[in-house]
TIFIKE-11347 format. One record per residue (C-alpha): residue number from 1; residue in three letters; x negated, y, z. Coordinates in pm, 1 decimal. Each point is the difference from the previous one (the first is absolute). Layout:
<kolkols>
    k    r      east     north        up
  NUM  ala         X         Y         Z
...
</kolkols>
This chain:
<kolkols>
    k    r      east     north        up
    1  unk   -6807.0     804.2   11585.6
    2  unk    -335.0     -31.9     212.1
    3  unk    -163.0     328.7    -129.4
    4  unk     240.5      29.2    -301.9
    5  unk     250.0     237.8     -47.3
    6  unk     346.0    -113.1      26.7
    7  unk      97.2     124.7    -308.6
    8  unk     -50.6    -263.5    -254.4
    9  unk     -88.3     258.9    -253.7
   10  unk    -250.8     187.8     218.4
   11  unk    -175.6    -311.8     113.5
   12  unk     -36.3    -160.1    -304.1
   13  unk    -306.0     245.1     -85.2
   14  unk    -158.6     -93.0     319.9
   15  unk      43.1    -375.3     -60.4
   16  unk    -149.0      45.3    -369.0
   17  unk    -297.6     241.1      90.2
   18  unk     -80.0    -298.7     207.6
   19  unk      74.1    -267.5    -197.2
   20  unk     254.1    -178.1     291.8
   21  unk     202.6    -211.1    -250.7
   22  unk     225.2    -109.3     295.3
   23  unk     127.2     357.6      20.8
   24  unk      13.8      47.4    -358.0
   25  unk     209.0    -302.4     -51.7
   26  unk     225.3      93.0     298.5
   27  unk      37.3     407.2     -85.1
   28  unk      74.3    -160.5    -322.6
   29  unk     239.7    -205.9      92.5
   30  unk     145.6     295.7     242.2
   31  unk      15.1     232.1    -286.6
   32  unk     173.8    -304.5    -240.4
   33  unk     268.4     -67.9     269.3
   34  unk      85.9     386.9      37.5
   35  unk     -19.9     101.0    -382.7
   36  unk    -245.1     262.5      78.4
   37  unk    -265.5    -156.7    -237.5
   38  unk      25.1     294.8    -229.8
   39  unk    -120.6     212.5     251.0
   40  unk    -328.4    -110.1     -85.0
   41  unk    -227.6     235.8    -268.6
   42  unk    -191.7    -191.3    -263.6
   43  unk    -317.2     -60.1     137.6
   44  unk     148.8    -134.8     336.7
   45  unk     180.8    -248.4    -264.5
   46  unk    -298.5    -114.7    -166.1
   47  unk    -184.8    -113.9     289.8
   48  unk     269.0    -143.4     161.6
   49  unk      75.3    -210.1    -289.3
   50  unk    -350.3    -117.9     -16.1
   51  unk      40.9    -110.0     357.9
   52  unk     316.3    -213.3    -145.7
   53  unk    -191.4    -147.7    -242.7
   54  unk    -299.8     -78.4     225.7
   55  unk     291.7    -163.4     194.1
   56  unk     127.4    -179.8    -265.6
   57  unk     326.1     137.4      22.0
   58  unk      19.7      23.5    -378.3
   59  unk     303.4     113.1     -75.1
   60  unk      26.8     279.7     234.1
   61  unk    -373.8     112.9    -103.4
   62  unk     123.0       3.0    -373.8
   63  unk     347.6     231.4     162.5
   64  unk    -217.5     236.6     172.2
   65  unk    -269.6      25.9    -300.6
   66  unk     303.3     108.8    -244.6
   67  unk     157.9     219.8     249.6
   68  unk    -308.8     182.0      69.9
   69  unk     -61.4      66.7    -389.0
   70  unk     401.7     105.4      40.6
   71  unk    -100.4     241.0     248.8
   72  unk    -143.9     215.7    -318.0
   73  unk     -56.4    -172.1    -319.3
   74  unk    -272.1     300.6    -136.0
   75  unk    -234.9     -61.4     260.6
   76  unk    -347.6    -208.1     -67.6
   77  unk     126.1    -276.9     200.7
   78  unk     312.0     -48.5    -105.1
   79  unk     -74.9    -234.0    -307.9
   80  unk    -283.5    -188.8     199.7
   81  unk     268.0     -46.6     240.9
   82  unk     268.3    -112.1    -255.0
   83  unk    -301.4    -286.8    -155.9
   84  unk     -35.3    -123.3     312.0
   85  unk     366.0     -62.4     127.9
   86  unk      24.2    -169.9    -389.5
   87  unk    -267.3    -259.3      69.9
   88  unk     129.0     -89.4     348.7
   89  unk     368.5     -40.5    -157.8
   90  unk    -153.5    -187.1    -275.0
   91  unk    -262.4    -270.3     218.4
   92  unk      64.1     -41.5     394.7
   93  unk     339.6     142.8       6.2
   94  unk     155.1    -192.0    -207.7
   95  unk     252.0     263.9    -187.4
   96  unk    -162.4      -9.0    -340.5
   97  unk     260.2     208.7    -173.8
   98  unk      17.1     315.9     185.0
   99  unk    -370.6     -48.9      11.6
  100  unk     -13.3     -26.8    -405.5
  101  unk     206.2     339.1      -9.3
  102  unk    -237.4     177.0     181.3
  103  unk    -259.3     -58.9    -277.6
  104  unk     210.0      62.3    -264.8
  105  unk      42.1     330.5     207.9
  106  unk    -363.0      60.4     120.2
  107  unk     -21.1     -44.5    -389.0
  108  unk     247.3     237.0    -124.2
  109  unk      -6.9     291.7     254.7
  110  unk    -407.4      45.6      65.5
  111  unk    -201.3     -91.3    -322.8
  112  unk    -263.0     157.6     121.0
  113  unk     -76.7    -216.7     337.0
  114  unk    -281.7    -242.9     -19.0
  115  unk     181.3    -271.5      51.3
  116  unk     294.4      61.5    -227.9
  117  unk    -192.6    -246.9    -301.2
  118  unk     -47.4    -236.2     287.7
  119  unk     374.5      19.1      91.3
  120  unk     106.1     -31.0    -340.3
  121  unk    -208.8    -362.5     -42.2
  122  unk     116.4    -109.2     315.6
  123  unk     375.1      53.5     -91.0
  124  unk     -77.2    -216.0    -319.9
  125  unk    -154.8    -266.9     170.2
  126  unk     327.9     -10.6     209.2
  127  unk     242.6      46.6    -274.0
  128  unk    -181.2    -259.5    -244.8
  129  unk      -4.4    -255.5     313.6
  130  unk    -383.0     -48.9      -6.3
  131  unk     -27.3     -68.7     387.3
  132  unk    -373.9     -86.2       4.1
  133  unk    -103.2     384.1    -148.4
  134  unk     241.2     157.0     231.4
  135  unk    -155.9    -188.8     291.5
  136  unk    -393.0      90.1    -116.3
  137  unk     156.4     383.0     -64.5
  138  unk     144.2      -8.6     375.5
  139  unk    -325.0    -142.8      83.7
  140  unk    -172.6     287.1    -175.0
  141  unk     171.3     282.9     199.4
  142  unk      -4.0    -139.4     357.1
  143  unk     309.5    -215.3      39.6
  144  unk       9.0    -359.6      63.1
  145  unk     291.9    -111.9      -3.7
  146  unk      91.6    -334.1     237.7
  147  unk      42.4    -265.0    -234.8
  148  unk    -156.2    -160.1    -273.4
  149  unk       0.5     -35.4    -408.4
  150  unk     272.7    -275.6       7.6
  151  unk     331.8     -95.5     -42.2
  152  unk     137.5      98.6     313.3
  153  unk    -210.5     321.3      -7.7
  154  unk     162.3     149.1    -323.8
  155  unk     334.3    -133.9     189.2
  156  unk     -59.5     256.6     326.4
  157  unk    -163.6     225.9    -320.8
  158  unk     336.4     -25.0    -218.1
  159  unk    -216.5      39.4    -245.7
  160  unk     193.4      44.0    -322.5
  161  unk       5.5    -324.7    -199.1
  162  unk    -214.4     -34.7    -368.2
  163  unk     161.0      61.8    -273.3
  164  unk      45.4    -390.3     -35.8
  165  unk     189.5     -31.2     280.0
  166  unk     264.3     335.4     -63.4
  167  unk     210.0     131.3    -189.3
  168  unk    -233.6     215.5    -206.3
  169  unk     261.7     277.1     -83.3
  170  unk     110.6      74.4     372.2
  171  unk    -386.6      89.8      58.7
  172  unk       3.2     236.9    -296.2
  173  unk     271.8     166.4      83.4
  174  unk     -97.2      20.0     377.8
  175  unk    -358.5     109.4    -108.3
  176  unk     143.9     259.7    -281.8
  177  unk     273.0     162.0     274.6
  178  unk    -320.0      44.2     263.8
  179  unk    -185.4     138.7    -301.5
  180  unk     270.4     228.9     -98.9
  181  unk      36.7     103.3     385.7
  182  unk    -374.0      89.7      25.3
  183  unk     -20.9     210.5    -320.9
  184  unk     301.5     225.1      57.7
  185  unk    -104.9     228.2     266.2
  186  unk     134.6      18.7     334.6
  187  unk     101.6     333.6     -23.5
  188  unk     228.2    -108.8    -306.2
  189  unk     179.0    -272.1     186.5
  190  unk      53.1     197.1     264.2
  191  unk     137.7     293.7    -253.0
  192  unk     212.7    -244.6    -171.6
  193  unk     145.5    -187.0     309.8
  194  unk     115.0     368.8     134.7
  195  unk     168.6      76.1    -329.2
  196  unk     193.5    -344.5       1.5
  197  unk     131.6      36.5     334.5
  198  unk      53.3     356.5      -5.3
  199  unk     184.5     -22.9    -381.3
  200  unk     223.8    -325.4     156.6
  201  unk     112.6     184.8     282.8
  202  unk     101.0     336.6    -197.3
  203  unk     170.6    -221.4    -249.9
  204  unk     196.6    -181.4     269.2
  205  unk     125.7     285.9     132.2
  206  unk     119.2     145.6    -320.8
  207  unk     138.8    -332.7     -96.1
  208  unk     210.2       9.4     364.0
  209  unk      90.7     376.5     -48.4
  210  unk      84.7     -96.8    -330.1
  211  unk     265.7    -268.3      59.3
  212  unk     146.9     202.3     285.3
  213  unk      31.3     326.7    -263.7
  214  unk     113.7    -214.0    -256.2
  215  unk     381.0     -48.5     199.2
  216  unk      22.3     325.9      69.6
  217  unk     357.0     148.1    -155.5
  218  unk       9.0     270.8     246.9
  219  unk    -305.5     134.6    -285.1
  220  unk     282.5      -7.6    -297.9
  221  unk     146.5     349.0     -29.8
  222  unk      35.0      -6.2    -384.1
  223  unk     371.0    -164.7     -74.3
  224  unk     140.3    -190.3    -358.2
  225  unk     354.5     192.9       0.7
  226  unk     103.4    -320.7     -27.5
  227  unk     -47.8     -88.2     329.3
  228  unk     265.3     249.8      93.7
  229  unk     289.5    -217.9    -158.2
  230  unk     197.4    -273.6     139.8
  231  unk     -61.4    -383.1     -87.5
  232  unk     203.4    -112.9    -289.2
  233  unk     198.7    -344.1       7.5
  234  unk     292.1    -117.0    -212.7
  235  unk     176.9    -351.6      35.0
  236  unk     -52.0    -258.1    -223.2
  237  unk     118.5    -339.1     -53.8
  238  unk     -64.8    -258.2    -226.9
  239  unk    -406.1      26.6      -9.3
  240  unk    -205.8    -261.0     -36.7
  241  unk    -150.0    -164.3     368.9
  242  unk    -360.6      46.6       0.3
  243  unk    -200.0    -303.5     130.7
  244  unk    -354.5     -17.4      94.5
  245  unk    -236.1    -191.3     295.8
  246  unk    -150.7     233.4     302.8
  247  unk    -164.5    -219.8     234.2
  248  unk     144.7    -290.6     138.6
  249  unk     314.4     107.4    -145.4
  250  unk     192.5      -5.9    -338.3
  251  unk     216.2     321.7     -30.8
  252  unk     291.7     103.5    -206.3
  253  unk     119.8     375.0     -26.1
  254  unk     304.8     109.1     -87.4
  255  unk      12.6     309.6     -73.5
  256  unk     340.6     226.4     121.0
  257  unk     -90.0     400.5    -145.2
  258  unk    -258.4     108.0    -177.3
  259  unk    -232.1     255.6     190.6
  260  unk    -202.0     276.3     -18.1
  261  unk    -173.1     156.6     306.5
  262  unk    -297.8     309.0       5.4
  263  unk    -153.0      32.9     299.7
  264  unk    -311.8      95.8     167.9
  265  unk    -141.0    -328.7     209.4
  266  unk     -65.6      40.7     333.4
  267  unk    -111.8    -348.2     127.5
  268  unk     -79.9    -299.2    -190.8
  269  unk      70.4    -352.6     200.2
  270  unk    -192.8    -251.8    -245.1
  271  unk      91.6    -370.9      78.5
  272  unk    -320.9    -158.8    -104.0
  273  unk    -285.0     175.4     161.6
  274  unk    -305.8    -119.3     -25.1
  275  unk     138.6    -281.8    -177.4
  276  unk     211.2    -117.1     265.5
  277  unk     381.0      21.9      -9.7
  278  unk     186.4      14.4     310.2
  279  unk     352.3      38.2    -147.7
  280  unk      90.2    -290.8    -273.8
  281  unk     139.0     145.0    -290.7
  282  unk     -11.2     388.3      68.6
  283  unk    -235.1     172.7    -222.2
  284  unk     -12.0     335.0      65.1
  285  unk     161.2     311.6     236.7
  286  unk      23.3     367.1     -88.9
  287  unk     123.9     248.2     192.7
  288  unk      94.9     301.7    -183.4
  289  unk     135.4     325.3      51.0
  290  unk     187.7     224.7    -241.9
  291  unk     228.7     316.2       7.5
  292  unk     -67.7     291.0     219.8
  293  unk    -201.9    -232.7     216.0
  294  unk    -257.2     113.3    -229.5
  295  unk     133.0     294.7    -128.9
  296  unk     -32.2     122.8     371.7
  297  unk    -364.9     -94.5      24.2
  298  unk     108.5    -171.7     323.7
  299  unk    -208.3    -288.1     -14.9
  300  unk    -305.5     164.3      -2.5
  301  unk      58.3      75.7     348.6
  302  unk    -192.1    -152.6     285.1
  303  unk     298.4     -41.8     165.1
  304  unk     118.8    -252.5    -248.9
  305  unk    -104.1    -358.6     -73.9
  306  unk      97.3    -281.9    -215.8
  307  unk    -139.0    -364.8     114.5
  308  unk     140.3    -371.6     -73.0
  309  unk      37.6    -254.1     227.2
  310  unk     141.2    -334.4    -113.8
  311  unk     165.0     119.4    -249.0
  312  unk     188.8     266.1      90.3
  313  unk    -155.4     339.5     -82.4
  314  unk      81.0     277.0     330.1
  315  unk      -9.5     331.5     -17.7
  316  unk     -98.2     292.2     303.4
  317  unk       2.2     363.7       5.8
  318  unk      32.9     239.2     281.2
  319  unk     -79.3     364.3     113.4
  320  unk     243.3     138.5    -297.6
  321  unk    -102.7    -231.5    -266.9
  322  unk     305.0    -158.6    -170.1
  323  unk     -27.3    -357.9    -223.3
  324  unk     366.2     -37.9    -155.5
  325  unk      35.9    -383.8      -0.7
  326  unk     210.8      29.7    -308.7
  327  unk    -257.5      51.6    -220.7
  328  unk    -273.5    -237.4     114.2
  329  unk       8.8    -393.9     -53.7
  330  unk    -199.7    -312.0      23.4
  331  unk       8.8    -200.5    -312.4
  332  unk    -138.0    -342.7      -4.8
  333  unk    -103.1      -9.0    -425.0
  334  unk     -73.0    -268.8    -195.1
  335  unk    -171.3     -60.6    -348.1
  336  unk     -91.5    -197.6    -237.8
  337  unk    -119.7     173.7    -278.9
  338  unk    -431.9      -1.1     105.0
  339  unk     -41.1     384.0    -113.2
  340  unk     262.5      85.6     254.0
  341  unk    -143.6    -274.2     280.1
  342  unk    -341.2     228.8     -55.2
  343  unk     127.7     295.4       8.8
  344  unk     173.9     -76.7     358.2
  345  unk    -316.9    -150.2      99.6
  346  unk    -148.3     340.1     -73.9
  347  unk     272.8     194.7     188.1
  348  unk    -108.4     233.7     337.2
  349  unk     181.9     214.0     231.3
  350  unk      87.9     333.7    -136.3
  351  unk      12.2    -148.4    -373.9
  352  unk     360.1     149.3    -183.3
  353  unk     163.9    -264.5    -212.1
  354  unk     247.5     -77.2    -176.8
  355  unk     149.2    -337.8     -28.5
  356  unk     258.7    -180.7    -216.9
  357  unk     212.1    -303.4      22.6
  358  unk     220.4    -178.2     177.0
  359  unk     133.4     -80.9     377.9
  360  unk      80.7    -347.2      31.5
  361  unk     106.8    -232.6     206.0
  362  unk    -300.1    -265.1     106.2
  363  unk      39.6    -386.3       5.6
  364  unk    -275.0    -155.0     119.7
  365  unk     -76.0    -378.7      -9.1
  366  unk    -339.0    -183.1     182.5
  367  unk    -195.0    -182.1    -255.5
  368  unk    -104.2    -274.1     298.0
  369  unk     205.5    -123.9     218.0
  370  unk      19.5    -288.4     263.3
  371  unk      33.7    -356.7     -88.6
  372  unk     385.5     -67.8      73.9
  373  unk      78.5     369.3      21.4
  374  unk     230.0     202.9    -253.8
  375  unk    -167.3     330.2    -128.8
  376  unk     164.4     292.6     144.4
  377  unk      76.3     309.0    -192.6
  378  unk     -13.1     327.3     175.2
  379  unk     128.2     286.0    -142.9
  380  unk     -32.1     408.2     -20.0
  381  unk     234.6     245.6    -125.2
  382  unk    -142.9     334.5     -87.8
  383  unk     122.9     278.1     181.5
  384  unk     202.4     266.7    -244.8
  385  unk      47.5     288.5     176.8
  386  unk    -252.5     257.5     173.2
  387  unk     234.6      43.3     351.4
  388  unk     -24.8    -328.6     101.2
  389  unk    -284.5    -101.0     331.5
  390  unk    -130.8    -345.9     107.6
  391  unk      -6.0    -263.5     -92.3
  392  unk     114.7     -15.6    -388.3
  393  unk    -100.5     305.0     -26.1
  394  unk    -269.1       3.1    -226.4
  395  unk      12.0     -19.3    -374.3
  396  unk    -131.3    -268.4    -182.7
  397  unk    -127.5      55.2    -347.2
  398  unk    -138.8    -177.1    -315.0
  399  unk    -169.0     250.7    -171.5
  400  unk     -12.5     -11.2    -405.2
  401  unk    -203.4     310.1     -27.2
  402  unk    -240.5     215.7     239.9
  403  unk    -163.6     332.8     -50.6
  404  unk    -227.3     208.2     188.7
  405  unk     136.9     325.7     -29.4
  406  unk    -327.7     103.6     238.5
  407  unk    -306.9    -133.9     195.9
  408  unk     -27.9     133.3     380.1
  409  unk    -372.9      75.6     116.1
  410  unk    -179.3    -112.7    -344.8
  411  unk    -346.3     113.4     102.7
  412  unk      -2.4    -150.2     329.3
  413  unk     108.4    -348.4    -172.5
  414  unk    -297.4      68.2    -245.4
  415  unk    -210.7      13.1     293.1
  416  unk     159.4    -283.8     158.5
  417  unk     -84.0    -265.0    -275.9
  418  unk    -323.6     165.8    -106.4
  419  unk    -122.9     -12.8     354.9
  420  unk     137.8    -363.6      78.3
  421  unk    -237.9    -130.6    -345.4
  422  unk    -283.9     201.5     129.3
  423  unk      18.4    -167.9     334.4
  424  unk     -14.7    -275.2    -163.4
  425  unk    -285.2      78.0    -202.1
  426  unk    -274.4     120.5     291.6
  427  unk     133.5    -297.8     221.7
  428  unk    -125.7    -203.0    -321.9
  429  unk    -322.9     227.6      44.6
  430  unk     -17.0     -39.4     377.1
  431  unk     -31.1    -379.4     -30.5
  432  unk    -272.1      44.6    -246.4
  433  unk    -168.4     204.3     145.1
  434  unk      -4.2    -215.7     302.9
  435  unk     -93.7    -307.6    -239.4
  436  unk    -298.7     176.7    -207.0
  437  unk    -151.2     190.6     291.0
  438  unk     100.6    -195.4     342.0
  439  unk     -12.2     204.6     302.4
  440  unk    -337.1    -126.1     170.5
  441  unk    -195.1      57.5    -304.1
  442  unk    -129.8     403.9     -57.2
  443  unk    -137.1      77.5    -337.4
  444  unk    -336.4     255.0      14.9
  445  unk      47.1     346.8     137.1
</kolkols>
């Protein structure tokens, strides 16, 4: 570099010791292109952004100034450093805003600095729109900014308009949240910020941990006797068809034996997730077991698992562990009654229930149909008997009564819906916290 070192950040020294602004300005730009400008200590800084400024390249001078002062914020220079990237924001490079934050920062974090009362009118003078002060204040400290006093000056200025001419209630609220930011300290934003994420991210885990712990029947090891008996049915005729809408469809159920089943639920397939239904008029699937498939404890082993697809529940087992398909069904239930819709809204894996009622045969008819076109009735017969497999198989039940004979995994379900409100909660915090104390502003240390 003709008597330079070719290290940019060596011979920038040399060209400031003597003053050669066409090697500052191209070690600058050197350093800039490489992203090795924070190589450089806070004094180098400094005078190269005074060499910026002298260049008018405004709004790198005002980067540099505020990066030196970065560099550390406790030294002497730091807040002269800080005033004078705010007035070049503010006049010649024309990003008032940022410029205006400074102040209220200058302000906020060194009281003490001789210039923080100057700062503080300045910041007015911007915030109250009186462009002629501001200019004479620039004036005052050394910066004249290119342009004038007029119209199209406090255009390039965005200088905030007069009270006249805004919305007077977005400025108070703008001017109360930069207030706010200044006067809780730094170190308290910072503090709370940490605890927000931090707290969010525990809770999310417990709230995931939670919902996978809160399925888990392999936990139950505490069985109702009841479970150990055989479902009840006994043929009836004669009933009464019940009739009620599910969907798109009007149903009628006639019912064939009354029914009685205890069983401990090993997977739930609910036909309206999330709102959605993807089957038209089922309601709900659970897949119980009863008998010695829980007298044996067999389920509990990891060798054994329960899952739905479709509708069909499957069972698998290996190395030694035995499911006896005799005493496990799927049963498609439906309700009425709203306690008993709740309470199967409630249900989980690895709940033991006990439910009464009826199997019954299913006619269902679609409430809209095509112009021209004859509604079609499809039709379901329950199955009544434990032995049978495929399709047909499963039982399906109108339940008159329900009752939880136990709850699987109560404290992790506790934990589950406590942690899913709290989540709730500090994302509610999060966003204010964001709102009342925005991320470029730093109250005082």
């Amino acid at each position: 570099m003709n008597g330079y070192d070719n290290d940019p950040a060596r011979a920038l020294p040399q060209a400031l010791s003597k003053d050669d602004r066409e090697k500052i300005l191209g070690c600058y730009r050197l350093l800039e292109a490489a992203g090795r400008r924070a190589e450089l200590d806070q004094d180098l800084s400094l005078k190269l952004a005074e060499t910026l400024e002298q260049a008018e390249m405004f709004r790198d001078a005002a980067r540099i100034y505020r990066a030196a002062a970065e560099t550390n914020l406790k030294t002497e220079a730091a807040p002269a450093a800080i005033f004078r990237s705010a007035l070049l924001l503010l006049g010649p490079a024309y990003k008032p805003q940022p410029g205006a934050d400074l102040l209220l920062y200058l302000v906020a974090n060194y009281p003490d600095y001789e210039k923080s009362p100057v700062a503080e009118k300045i910041h007015d003078q911007h915030m109250n729109g009186d462009l002629a002060s501001l200019l004479q204040s620039l004036l005052e400290e050394g910066v004249q900014p290119p342009h004038d006093g007029s119209a199209v000056g406090r255009a390039r200025l965005k200088m905030p308009p007069r009270e006249e001419e805004a919305p007077a209630a977005k400025g108070r609220f703008a001017e109360w949240r930069r207030d706010l930011a200044g006067r809780v300290p730094a170190q308290t934003q910072r503090r709370l910020s940490r605890v927000l994420g931090i707290t969010f991210l525990v809770l999310l885990c417990v709230y995931v941990l939670g919902r996978f712990m809160c399925d888990r029947y392999q936990n139950v090891t505490a069985v109702d006797p009841s479970l150990y008996a055989d479902p009840l049915q006994k043929k009836i005729e004669g009933e009464d068809p019940i009739q009620f809408r599910r969907g798109d469809f009007n149903l009628t159920l006639k019912p064939l034996y009354r029914y009685k089943i205890s069983g401990l639920i090993v997977s739930i397939n609910d036909y309206a997730m999330l709102g959605l239904r993807y089957q038209d008029f089922y309601e709900l699937d659970l897949c119980m077991i009863w008998g010695n498939n829980v007298r044996s404890g067999a389920y509990r082993s990891s060798h054994v698992d329960f899952e739905h697809h479709g509708n069909t529940c499957y069972a698998r087992w290996s190395r030694g562990a035995v499911i006896n398909g005799t005493e496990l069904s799927n049963t498609h239930v439906y309700a009425t009654e709203d306690d008993i819709l709740d309470e199967l809204g409630d249900l989980r894996a690895g709940d033991q229930v006990q439910i009464e009622g009826y199997l019954v045969e299913v006619a269902a008819v679609p409430v809209r149909v095509s112009p021209g076109n004859n509604p079609g009735t499809t039709r379901l017969r329950s199955s009544t008997t434990r032995t049978d497999r495929g399709n047909g198989a499963c039982e399906i039940m109108y339940a008159k009564n329900l009752q939880v004979l136990a709850r699987a995994n109560p404290t992790w379900r506790l934990l589950a819906g406590l942690s899913f409100w709290l989540l709730l909660l500090v994302f509610l915090g999060i966003v204010a916290r964001l709102i009342l104390f925005p991320l470029g502003m730093r109250g005082r240390n």
